[in-house]
C-alpha positions in Angstrom: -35.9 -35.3 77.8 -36.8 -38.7 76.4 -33.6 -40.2 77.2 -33.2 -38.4 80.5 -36.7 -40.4 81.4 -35.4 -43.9 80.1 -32.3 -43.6 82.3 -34.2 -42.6 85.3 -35.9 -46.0 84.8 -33.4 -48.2 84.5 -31.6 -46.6 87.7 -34.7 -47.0 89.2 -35.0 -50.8 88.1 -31.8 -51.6 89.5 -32.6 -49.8 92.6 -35.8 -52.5 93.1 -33.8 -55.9 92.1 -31.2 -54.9 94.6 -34.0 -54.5 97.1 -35.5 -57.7 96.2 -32.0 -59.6 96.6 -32.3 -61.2 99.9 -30.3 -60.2 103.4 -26.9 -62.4 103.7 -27.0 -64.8 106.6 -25.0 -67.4 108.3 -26.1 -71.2 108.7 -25.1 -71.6 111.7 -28.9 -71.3 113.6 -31.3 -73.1 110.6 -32.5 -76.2 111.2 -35.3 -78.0 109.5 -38.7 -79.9 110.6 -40.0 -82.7 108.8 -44.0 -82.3 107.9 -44.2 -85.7 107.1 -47.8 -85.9 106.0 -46.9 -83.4 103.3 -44.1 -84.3 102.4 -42.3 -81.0 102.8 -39.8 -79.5 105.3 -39.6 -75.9 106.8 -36.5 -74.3 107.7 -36.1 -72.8 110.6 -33.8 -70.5 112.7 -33.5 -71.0 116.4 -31.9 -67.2 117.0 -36.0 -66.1 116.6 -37.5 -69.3 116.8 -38.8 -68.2 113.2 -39.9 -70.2 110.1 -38.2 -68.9 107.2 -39.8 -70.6 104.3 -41.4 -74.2 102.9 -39.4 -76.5 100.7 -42.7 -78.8 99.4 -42.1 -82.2 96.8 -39.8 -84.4 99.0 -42.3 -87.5 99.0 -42.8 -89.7 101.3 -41.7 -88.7 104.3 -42.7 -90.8 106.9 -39.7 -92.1 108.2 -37.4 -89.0 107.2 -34.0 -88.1 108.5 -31.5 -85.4 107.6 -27.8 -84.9 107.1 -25.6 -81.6 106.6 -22.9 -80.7 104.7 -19.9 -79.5 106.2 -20.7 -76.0 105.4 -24.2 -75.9 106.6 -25.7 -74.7 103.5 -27.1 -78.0 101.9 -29.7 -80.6 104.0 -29.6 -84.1 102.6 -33.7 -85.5 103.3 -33.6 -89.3 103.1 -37.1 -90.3 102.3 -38.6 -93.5 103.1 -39.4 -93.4 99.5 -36.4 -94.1 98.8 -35.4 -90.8 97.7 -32.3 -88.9 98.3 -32.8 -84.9 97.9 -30.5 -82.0 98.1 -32.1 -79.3 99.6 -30.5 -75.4 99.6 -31.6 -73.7 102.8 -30.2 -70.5 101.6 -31.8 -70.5 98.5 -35.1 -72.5 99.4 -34.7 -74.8 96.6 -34.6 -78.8 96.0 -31.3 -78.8 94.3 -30.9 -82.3 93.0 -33.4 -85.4 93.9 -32.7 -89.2 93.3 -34.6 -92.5 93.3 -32.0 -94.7 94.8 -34.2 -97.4 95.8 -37.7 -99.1 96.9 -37.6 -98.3 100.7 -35.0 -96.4 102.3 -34.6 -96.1 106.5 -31.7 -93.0 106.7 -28.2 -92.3 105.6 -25.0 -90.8 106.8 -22.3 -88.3 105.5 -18.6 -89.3 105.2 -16.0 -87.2 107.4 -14.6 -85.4 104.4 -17.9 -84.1 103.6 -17.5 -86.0 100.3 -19.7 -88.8 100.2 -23.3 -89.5 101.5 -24.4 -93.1 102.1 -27.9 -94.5 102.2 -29.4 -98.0 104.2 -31.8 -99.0 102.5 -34.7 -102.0 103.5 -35.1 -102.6 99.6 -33.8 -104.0 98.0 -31.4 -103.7 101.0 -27.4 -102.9 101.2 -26.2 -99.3 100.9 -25.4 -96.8 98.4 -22.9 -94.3 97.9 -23.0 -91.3 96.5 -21.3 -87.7 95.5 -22.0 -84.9 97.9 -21.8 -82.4 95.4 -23.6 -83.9 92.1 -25.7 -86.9 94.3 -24.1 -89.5 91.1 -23.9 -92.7 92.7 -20.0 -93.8 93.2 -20.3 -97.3 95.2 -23.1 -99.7 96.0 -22.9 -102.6 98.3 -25.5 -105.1 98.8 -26.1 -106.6 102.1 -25.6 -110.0 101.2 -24.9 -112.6 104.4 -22.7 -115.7 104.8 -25.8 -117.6 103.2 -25.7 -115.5 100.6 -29.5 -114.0 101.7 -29.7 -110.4 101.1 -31.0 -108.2 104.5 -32.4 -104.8 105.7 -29.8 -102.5 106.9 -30.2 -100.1 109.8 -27.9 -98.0 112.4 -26.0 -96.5 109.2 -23.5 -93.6 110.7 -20.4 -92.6 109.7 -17.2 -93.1 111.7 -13.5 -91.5 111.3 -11.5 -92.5 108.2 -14.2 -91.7 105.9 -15.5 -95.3 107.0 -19.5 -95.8 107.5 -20.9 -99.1 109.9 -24.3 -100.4 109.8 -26.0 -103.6 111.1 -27.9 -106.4 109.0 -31.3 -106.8 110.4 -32.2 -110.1 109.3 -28.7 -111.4 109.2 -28.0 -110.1 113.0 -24.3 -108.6 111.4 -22.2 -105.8 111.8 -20.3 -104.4 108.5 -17.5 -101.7 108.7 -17.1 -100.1 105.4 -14.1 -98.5 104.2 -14.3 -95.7 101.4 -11.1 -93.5 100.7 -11.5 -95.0 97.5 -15.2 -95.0 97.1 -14.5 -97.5 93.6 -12.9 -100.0 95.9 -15.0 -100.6 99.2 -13.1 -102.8 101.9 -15.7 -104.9 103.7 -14.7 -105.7 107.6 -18.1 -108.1 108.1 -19.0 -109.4 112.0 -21.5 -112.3 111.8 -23.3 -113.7 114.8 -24.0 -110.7 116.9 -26.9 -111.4 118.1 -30.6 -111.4 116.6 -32.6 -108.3 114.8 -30.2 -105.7 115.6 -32.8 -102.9 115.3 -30.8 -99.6 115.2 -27.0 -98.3 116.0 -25.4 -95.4 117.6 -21.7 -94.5 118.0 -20.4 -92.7 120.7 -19.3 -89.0 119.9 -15.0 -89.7 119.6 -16.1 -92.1 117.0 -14.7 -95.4 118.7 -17.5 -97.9 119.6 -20.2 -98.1 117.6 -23.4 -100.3 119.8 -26.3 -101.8 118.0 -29.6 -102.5 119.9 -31.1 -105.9 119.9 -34.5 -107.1 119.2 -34.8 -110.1 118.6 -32.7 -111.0 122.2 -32.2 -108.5 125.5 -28.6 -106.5 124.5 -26.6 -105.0 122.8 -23.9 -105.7 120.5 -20.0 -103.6 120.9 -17.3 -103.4 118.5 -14.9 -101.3 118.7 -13.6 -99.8 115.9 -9.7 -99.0 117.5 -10.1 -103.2 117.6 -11.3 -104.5 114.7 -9.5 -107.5 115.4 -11.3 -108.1 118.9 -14.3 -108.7 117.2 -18.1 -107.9 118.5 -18.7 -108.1 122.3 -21.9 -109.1 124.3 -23.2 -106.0 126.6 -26.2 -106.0 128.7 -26.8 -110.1 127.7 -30.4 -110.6 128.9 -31.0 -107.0 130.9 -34.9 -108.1 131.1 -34.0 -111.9 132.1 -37.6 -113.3 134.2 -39.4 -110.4 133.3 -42.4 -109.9 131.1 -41.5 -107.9 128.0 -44.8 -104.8 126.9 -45.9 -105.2 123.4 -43.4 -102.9 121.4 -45.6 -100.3 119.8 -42.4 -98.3 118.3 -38.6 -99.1 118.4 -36.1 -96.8 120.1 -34.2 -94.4 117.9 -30.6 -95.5 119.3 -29.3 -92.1 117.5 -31.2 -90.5 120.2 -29.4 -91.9 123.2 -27.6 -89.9 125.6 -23.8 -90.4 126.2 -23.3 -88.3 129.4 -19.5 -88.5 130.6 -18.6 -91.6 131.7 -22.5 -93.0 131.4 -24.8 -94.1 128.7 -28.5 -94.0 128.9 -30.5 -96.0 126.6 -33.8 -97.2 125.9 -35.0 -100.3 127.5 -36.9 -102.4 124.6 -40.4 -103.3 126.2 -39.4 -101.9 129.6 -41.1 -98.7 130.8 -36.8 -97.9 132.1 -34.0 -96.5 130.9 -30.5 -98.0 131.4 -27.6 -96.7 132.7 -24.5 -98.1 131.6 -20.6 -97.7 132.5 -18.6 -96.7 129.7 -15.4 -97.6 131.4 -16.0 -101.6 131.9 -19.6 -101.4 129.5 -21.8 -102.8 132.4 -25.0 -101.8 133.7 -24.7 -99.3 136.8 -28.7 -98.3 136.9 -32.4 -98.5 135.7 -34.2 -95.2 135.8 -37.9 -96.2 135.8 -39.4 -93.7 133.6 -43.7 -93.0 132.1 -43.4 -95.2 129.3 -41.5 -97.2 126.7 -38.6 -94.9 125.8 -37.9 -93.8 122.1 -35.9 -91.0 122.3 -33.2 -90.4 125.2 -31.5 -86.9 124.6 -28.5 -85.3 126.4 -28.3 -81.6 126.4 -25.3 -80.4 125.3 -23.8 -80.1 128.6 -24.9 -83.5 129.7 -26.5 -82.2 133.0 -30.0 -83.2 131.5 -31.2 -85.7 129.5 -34.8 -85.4 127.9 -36.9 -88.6 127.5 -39.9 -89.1 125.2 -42.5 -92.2 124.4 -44.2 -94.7 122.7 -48.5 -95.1 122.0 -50.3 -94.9 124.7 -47.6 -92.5 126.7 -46.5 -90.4 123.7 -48.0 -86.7 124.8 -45.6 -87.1 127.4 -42.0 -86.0 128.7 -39.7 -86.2 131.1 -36.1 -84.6 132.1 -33.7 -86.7 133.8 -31.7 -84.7 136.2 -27.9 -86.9 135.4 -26.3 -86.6 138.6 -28.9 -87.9 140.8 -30.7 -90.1 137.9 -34.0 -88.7 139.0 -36.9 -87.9 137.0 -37.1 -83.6 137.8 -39.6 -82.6 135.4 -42.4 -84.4 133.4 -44.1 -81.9 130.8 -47.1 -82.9 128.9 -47.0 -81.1 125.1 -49.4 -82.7 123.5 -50.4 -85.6 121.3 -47.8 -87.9 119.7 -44.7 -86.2 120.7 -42.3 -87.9 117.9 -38.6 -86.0 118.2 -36.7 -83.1 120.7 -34.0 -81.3 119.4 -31.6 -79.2 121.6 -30.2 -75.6 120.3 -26.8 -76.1 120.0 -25.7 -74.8 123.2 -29.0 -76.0 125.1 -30.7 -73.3 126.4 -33.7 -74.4 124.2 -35.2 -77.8 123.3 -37.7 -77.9 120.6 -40.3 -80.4 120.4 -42.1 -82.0 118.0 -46.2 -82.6 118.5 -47.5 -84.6 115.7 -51.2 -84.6 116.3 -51.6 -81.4 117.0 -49.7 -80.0 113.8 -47.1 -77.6 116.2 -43.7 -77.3 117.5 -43.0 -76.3 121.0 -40.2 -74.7 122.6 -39.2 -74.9 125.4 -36.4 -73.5 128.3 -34.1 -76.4 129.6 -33.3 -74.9 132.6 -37.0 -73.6 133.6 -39.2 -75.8 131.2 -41.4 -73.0 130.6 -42.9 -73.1 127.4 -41.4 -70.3 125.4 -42.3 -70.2 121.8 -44.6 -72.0 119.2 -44.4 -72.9 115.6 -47.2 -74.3 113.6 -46.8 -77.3 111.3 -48.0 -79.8 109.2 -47.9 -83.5 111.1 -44.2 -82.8 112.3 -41.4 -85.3 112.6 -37.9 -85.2 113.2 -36.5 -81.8 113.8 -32.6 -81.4 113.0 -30.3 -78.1 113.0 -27.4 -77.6 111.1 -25.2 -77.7 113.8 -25.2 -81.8 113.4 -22.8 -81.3 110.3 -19.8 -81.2 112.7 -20.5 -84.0 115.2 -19.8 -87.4 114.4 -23.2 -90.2 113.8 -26.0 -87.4 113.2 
């Protein structure tokens, strides 16, 4: 009877840790928001618009940004720290966390999936590492032709398992080549123009633009051409007029490459400016609530979504493409820092800061359709960015 009793236990122990084992799930629908205060993220799934757990102990957060790998499984948080941490969204776990340096402003992750790069402000240059262990494989300082070392920004990655950036204080574009992560191949462009800000490159991977600060325009290279060097675009766009005091700088990641059309962020304009993809010249100004940060296409590129800096941030707007006309102008709440589309776009979720929620909303009706609560929320990113080229 005794050992009748002790097997019914043990069947019944087994029973309860196979109940306990969590439900399998794709990756497709997670995502993640930044609580940047906390320094923690939540994963998300956009199926429900559900939180699905806290990941606490990422730092500083203030400036975060977040990479995918390939498979959708792991998030890579670049801290402003300087941290580098691989996060597990199934498991709900920090994986693997490194110090790779004083101040770090975003990173990228190679087209094979292999290797993750990092721009750091100090002590400047990027770094290089493993995907799957986070060990550091390549490290090149940004050093310019004067031999002064300079703040990178606009890292992304581009085909070829190559990643470009700019030099802030050095006003240069590098191209760096890694199928051999032991032997980086420099391609440097000096003289662009001054304080490149921030970067983008266009979805097929060809042209990579950096913003300007320091001068009206932006700088082009084109990555079929190395040879044909950096081009001029959009040389003195604000020429005669008076420039706003900047409160924040465009995110250039965020702009919105519609078709044959680009729409970016005017720096110190309350605009945003349309310009031709075919010849790179302006074709329009869409005069807009404030100074632009983000400028976001939905997937279809029938819409693009617009929010602001201080004093217009609880503010924005939808740009209806076609006839470049402001359609809708919503009003979520205080300090409204990032938008995220659902992969498809029949949702954009929104990020309100000062009022410690997220906000969803309906792209094609812009009714307000579900709410999340969180702690000083940032950037918002879904997993879906592990297959497009620059996120």
């Amino acid at each position: 009877m005794r050992r009748y009793s002790i097997f019914t236990v043990f069947i019944g122990l087994l029973a309860l840790q196979g109940c306990a084992t969590p439900p399998l799930r794709g990756t497709g629908d997670l995502g993640v928001v930044i609580e940047r205060a906390a320094g923690s993220i939540q994963v998300v799934e956009t199926t429900h618009r559900t939180r699905l757990g806290q990941i606490a102990g990422l730092g500083d957060l203030s400036h975060a940004s977040v990479n995918y790998s390939r498979d959708e499984r792991y998030a890579y948080v670049f801290g402003r720290d300087g941290a580098l941490t691989k996060v597990d969204l199934l498991k709900m776990r920090i994986e693997k966390r490194v110090m790779q340096s004083g101040n770090s402003i975003g990173g990228a992750i190679s087209q094979d999936g292999r290797l993750i790069a990092v721009a750091n402000y100090t002590p400047g240059g990027i770094k290089v590492f493993d995907s799957e262990t986070l060990e550091q494989v390549a490290d090149i300082p940004a050093i310019d032709h004067t031999g002064k070392p300079s703040k990178v920004v606009g890292l992304v990655d581009a085909p070829g398992n190559r990643f470009v950036f700019s030099l802030y204080d050095a006003g240069e574009i590098w191209v760096a080549e890694l199928r051999d992560p032991a032997k980086p191949a420099l391609h440097k462009f000096t003289n662009i123009g001054k304080e490149p800000y921030d970067g983008m490159i266009t979805a097929d991977g060809r042209y990579y633009v950096a913003g300007l600060f320091g001068e009206d325009g932006l700088a082009l290279l084109d990555l079929w051409h190395l040879d044909a060097g950096v081009k001029r675009v959009l040389n003195g766009y604000g020429k005669g007029e008076q420039k706003l005091p900047v409160y924040k700088m465009p995110h250039l990641e965020g702009w919105a490459a519609t078709g044959n059309e680009l729409l970016v962020p005017a720096v110190g304009r309350n605009e945003v400016l349309v310009i031709d993809q075919n010849n790179w010249m302006e074709a329009g100004r869409i005069p807009v609530h404030g100074q632009p940060v983000f400028v976001v296409a939905r997937p279809d590129n029938r819409q693009v979504w617009v929010n602001f800096a201080f004093p217009n941030n609880d503010t924005v707007q939808v740009i209806d493409v076609p006839s470049r006309a402001v359609v809708k102008t919503l009003k979520p709440g205080k300090a409204v820092l990032h938008m995220e589309f659902t992969p498809r776009g029949e949702n954009v979720w929104v990020s309100v800061r000062d009022d410690d929620r997220v906000e969803v909303y309906d792209s094609e009706t812009f009714a307000k359709i579900g709410e999340l609560p969180a702690d000083k929320p940032s950037g918002i990113f879904f997993t879906p960015r592990a297959h497009r080229t620059g996120l």
